[in-house]
BAPABA-217544 format. One record per residue: residue in one letter; x, y, z of N, C-alpha, C in turn. Coordinates in pm, 1 decimal. Layout:
N
 res     n_xx     n_yy     n_zz    ca_xx    ca_yy    ca_zz     c_xx     c_yy     c_zz
   A        X        Y        Z        X        Y        Z        X        Y        Z
...
***
This chain:
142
 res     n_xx     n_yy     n_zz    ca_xx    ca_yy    ca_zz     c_xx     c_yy     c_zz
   X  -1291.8   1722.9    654.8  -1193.8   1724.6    548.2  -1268.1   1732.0    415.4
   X  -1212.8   1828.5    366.3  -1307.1   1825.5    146.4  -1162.8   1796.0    117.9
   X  -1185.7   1771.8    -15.9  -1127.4   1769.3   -143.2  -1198.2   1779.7   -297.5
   X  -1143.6   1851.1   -373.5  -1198.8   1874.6   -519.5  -1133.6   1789.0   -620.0
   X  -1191.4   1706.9   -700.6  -1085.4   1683.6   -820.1  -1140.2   1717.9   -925.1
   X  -1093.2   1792.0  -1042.4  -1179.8   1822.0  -1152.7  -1090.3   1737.8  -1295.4
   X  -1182.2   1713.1  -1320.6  -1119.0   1648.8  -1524.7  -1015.1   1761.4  -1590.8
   X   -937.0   1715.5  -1617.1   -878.9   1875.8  -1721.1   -896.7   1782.3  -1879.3
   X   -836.0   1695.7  -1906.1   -863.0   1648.4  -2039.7   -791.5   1494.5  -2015.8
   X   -860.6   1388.4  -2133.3   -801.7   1286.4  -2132.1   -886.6   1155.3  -2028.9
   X   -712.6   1182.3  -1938.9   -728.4   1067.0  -1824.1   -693.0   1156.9  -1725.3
   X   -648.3   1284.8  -1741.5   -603.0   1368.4  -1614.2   -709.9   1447.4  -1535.1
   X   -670.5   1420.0  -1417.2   -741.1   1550.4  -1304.7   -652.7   1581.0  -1232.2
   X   -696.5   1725.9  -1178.2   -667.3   1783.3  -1077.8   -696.4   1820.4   -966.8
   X   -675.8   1753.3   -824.5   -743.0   1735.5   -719.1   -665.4   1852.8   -610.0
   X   -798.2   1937.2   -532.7   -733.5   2012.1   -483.9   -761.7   1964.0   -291.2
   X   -695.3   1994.4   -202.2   -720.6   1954.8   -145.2   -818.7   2095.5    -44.1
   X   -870.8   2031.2     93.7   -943.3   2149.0    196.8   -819.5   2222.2    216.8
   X   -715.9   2195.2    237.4   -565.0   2285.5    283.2   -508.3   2375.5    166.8
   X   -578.9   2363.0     80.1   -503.7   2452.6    -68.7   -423.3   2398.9   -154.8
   X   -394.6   2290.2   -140.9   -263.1   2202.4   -206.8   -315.8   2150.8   -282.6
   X   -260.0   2108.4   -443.8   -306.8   2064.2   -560.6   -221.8   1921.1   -593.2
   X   -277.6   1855.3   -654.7   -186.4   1692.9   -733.9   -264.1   1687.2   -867.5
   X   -172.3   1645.2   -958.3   -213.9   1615.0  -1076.0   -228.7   1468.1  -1078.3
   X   -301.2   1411.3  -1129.8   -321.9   1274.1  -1131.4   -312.6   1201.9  -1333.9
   X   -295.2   1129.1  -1360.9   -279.9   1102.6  -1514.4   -323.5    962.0  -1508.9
   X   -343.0    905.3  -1662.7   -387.7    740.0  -1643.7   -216.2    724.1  -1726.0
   X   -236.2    594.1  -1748.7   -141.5    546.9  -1875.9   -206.9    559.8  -1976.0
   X   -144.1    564.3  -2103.8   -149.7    633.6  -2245.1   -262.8    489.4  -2328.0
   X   -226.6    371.3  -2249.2   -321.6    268.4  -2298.3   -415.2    295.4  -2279.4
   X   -483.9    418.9  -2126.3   -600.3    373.1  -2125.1   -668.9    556.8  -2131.7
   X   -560.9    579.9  -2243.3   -603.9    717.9  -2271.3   -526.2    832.0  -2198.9
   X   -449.2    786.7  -2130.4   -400.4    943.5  -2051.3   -221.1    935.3  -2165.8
   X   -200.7   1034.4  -2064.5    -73.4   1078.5  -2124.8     46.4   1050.6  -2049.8
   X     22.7    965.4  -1975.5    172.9    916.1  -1850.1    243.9   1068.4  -1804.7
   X    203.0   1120.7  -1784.8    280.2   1268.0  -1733.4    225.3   1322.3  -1553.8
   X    180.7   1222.5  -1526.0    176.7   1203.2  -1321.8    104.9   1113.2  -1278.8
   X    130.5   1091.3  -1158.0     94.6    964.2  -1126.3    -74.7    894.1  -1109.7
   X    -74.2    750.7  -1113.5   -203.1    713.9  -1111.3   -277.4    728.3   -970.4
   X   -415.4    726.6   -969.3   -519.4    809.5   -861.4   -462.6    654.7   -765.8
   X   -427.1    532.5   -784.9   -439.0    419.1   -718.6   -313.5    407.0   -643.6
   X   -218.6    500.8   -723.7    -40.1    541.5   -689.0     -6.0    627.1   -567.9
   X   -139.1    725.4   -579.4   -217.8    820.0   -489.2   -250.9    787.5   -379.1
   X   -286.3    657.1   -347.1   -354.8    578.9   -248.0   -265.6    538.9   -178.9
   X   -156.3    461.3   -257.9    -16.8    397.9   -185.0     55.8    463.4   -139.4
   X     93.3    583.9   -212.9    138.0    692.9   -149.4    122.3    763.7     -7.2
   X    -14.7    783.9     -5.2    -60.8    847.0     98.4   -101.0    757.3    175.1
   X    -58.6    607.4    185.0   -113.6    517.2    316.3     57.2    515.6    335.0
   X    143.0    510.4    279.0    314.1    521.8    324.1    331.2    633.8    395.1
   X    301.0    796.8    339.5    281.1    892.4    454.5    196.7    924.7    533.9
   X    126.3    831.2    594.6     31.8    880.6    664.9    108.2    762.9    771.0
   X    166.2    615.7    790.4    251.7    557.6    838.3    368.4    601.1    894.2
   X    444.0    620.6    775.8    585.3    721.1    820.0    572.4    825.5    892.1
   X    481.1    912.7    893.4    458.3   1021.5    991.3    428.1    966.1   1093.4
   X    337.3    910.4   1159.3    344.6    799.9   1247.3    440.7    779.2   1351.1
   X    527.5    686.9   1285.8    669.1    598.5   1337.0    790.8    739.8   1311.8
   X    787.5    836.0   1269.8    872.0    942.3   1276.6    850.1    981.0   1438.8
   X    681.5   1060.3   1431.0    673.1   1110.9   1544.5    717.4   1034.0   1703.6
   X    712.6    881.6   1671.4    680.6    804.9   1791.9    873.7    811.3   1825.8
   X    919.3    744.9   1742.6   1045.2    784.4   1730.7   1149.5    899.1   1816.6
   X   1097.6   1011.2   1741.6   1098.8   1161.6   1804.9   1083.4   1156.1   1993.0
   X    952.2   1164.2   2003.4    896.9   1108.2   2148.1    985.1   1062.0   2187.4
   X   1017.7    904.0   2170.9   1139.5    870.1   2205.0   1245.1    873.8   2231.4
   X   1258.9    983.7   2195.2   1415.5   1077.9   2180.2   1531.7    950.0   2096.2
   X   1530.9    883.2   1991.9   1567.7    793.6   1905.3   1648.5    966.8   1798.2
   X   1767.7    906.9   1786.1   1833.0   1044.3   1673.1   1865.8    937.2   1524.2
   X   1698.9    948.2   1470.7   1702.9    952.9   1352.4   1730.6   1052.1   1238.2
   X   1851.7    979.5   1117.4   1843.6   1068.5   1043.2   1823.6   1070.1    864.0
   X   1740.5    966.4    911.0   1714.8    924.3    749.4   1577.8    802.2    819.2
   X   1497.3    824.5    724.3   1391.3    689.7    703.3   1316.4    728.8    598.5
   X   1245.7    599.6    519.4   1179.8    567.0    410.3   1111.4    462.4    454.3
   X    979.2    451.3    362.1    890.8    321.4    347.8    898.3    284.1    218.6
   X    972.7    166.7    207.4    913.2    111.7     77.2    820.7     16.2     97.1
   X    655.8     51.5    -40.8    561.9    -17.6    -27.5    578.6   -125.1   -171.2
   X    514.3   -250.1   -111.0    504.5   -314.8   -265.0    360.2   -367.5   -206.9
   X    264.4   -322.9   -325.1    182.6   -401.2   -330.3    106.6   -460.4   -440.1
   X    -22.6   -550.0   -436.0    -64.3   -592.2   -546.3   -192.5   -618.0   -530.8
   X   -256.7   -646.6   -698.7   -374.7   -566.4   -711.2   -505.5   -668.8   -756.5
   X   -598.9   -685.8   -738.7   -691.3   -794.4   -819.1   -652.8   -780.4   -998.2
   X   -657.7   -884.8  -1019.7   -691.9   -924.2  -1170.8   -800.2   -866.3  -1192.8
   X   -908.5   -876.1  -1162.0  -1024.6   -872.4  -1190.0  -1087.1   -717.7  -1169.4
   X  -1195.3   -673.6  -1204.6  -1252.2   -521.8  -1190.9  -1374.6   -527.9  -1087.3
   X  -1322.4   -480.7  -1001.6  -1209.6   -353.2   -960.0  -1102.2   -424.7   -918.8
   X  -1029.3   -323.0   -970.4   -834.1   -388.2   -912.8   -790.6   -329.1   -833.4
   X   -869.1   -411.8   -714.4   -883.0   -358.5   -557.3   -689.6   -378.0   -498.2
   X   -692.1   -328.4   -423.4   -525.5   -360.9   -337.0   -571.8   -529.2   -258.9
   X   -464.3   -640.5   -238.6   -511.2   -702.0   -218.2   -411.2   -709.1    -84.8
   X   -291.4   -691.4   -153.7   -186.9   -727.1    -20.2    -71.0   -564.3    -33.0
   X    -26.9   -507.4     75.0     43.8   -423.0     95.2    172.6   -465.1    160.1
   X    333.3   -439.6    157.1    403.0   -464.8    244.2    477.5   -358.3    241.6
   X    444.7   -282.5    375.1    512.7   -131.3    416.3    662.0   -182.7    468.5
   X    799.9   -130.7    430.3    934.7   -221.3    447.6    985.8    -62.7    499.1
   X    975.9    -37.7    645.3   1072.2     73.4    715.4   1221.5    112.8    700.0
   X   1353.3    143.4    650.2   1426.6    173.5    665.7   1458.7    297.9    764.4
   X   1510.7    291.3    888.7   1501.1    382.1    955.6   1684.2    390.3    975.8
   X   1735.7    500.4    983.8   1867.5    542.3    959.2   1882.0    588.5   1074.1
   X   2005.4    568.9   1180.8   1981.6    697.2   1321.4   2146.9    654.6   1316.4
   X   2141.1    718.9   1461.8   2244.4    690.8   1578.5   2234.2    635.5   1694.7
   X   2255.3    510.4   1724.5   2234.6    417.9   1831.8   2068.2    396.8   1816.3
   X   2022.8    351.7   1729.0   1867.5    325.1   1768.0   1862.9    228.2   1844.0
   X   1788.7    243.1   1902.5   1702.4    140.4   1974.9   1582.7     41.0   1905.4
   X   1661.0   -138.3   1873.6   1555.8   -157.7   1788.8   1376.4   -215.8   1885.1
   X   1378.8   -204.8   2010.6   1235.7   -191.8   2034.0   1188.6    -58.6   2004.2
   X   1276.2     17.8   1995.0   1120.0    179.9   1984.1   1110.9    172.1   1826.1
   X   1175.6    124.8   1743.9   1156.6     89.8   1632.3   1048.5     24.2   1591.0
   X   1051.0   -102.9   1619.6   1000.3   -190.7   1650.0    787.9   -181.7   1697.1
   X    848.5    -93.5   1781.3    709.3    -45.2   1841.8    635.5     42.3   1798.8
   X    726.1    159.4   1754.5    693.3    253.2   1635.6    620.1    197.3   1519.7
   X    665.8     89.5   1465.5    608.7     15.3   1327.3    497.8    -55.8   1360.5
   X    487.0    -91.4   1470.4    354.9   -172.9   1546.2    255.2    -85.7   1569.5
   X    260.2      8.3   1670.6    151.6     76.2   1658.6    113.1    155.3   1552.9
   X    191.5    237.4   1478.2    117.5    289.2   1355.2     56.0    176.0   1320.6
   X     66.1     42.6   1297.4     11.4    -30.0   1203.4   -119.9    -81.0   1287.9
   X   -123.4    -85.0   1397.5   -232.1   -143.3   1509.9   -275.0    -46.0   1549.7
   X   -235.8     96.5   1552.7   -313.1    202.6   1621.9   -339.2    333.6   1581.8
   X   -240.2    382.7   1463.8   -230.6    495.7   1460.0   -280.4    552.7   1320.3
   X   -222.0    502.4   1208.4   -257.6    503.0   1041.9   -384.6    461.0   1041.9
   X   -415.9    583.6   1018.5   -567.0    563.7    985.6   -563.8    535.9    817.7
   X   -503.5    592.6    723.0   -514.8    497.9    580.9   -452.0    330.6    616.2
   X   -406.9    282.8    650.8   -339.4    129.4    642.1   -469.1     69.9    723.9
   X   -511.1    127.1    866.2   -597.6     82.4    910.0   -743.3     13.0    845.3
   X   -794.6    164.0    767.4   -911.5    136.6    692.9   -872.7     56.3    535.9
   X   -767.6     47.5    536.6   -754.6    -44.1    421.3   -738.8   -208.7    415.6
   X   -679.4   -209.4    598.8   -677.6   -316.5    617.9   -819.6   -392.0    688.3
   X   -920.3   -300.3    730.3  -1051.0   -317.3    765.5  -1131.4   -370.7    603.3
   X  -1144.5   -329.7    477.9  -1146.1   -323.6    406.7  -1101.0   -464.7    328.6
   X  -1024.4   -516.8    397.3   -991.1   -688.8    328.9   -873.0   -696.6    269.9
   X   -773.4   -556.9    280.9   -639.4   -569.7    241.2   -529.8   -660.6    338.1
   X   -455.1   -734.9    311.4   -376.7   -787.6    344.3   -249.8   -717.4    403.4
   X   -214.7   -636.6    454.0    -70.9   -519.0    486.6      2.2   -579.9    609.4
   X    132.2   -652.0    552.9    187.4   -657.0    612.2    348.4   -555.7    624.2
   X    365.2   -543.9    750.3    464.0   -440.1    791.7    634.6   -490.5    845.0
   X    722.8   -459.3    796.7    882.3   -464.2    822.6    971.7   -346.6    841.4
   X   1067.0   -424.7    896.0   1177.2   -259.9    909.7   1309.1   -346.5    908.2
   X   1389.5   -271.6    871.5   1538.2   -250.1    889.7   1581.6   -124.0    954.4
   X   1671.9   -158.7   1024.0   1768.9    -25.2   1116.4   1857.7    -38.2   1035.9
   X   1958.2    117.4    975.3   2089.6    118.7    919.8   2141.9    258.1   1033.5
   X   2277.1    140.1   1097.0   2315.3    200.4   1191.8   2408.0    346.6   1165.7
   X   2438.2    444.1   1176.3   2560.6    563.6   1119.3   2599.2    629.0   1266.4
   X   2732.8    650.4   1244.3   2817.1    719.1   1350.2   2748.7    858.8   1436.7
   X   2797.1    890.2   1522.2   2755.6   1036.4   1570.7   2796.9   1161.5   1457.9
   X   2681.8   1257.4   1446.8   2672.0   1347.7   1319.1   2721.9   1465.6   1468.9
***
């Protein structure tokens, strides 16, 4: 896997990835950027939520589970101190279906978090704290 990020001005870069795909990254205006995309650390949270959710989608799927809506909301928090490392993560599943089943749910959210996410993994190797939840919201036959 590569990736490029280059400076454009400020606090901003632009990171390209080995697949061709680009992100703009920005600081806040306190610390010189221009608040116009998100922070490289926002970047991180981001991409340890989809690299999870893809995860517990696929396992799901497998399952033959007729999901039709899910989200991760992450909250986490950061050292005081420099570096303002991640200290604790809590990945919160909302998974939306028809008749789920809450063990494949359940199990879905377990193993990504014990087996599969390789960002949550190495972050939690790393001395992060990530703990993981879900809610089922049940909806009629579509």
């Amino acid at each position: 896997m590569k990736a490029t990020v280059k400076w454009t001005d400020s606090a901003m870069f632009v990171g390209e990835t080995g697949s061709g795909h680009t992100v703009v990254m920005d600081g806040p205006e306190d610390l010189g950027g221009r608040n116009l995309a998100a922070r490289p650390m926002e970047m991180l949270l981001v991409g340890t939520g989809g690299c999870s959710i893809y995860d517990v989608l696929s396992m799901l799927k497998k399952a033959r589970q007729q999901v039709v809506d899910c989200r991760v909301e992450l909250q986490a928090e950061r050292a005081d101190a420099v570096p303002s490392v991640f200290t604790r993560i809590n990945m919160h599943f909302v998974v939306t279906g028809v008749k789920l089943k809450e063990n494949q749910v359940k199990r879905a959210v377990s193993l990504s978090a014990e087996k599969y996410c390789s960002a949550s993994i190495m972050l939690g190797a790393a001395g992060v704290d990530i703990t993981h939840s879900y809610a089922i919201v049940e909806v009629g036959l579509r």
